[in-house]
N, C-alpha and C positions, 0 to 999 in steps of 0.2 A: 258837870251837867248830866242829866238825866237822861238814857235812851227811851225812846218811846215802849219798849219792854218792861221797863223798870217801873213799877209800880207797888213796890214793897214800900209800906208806912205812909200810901197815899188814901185818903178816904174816899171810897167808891161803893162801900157799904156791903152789907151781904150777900154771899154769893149764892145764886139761884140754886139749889139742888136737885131741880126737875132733870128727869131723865130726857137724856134728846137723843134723836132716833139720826144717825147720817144719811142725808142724801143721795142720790145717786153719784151724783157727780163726784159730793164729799168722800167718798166710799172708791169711787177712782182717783180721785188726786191721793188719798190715803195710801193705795196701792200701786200708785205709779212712783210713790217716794219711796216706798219700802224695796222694789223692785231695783232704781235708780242707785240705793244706799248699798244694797247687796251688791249690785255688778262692781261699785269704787266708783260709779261717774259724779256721785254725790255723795258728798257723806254729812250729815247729821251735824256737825261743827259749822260746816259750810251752808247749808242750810239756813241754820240757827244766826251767824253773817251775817247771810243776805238779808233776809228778813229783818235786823235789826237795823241793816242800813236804812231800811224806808225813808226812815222820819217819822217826826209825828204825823203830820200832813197827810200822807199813803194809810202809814200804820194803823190811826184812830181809826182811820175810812172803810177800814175792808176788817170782814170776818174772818175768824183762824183759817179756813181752808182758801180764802181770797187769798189770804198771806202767803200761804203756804204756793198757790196757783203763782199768784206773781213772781214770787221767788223762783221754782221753777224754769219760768220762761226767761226771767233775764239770764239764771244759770245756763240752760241750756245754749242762749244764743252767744254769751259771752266764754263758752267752751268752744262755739263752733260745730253743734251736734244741730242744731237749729239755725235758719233766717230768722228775721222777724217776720220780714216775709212769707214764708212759707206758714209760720205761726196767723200771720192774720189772716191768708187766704184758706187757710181752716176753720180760722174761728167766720168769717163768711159766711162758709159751706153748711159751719154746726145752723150758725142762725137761720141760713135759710131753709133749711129742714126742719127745723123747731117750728120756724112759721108756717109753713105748709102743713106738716102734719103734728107739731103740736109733741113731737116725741124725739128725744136725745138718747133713748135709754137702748133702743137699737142699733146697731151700726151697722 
């Protein structure tokens, strides 16, 4: 059976070569991995895992850095470096700042 990763010899047609510029966020999740991989709390294998674990379902659903995002948070919480808890009532905190004033890129 097929991981949702596995998509060698499946027809999905050609792949876009436009240059794409990372986001803010995506440019922090990039550098919270990299960071994560150096200290040994994550490493790159385990990563590569988790993320495979999704499923289709998750997998199809979310962008590389979603991927990457989600993986993350279940790693973190299933270390015990995290709640989920303390994870949602941030993610809260991000949103209700985002609404007010419209900006993440600050902290």
């Amino acid at each position: 059976m097929r991981g949702p990763h596995d998509v060698g010899g499946l027809d999905f047609g050609p792949i876009d070569p436009e240059e794409y510029s990372l986001t803010f966020w995506e440019l922090q999740i990039d550098a919270i991995r990299a960071v994560i991989g150096s200290k040994g709390i994550v490493s790159t294998h385990e990563n590569r895992r988790t993320i495979e674990q999704f499923g289709h379902e998750i997998y199809d659903t979310l962008t590389y850095y979603e991927r990457w995002t989600a993986a993350l948070q279940r790693q973190m919480v299933d270390k015990g470096i995290l709640t989920q808890d303390e994870i949602d009532k941030k993610v809260v905190q991000l949103r209700t700042r985002f609404h007010e004033t419209g900006d993440l890129e600050s902290f």
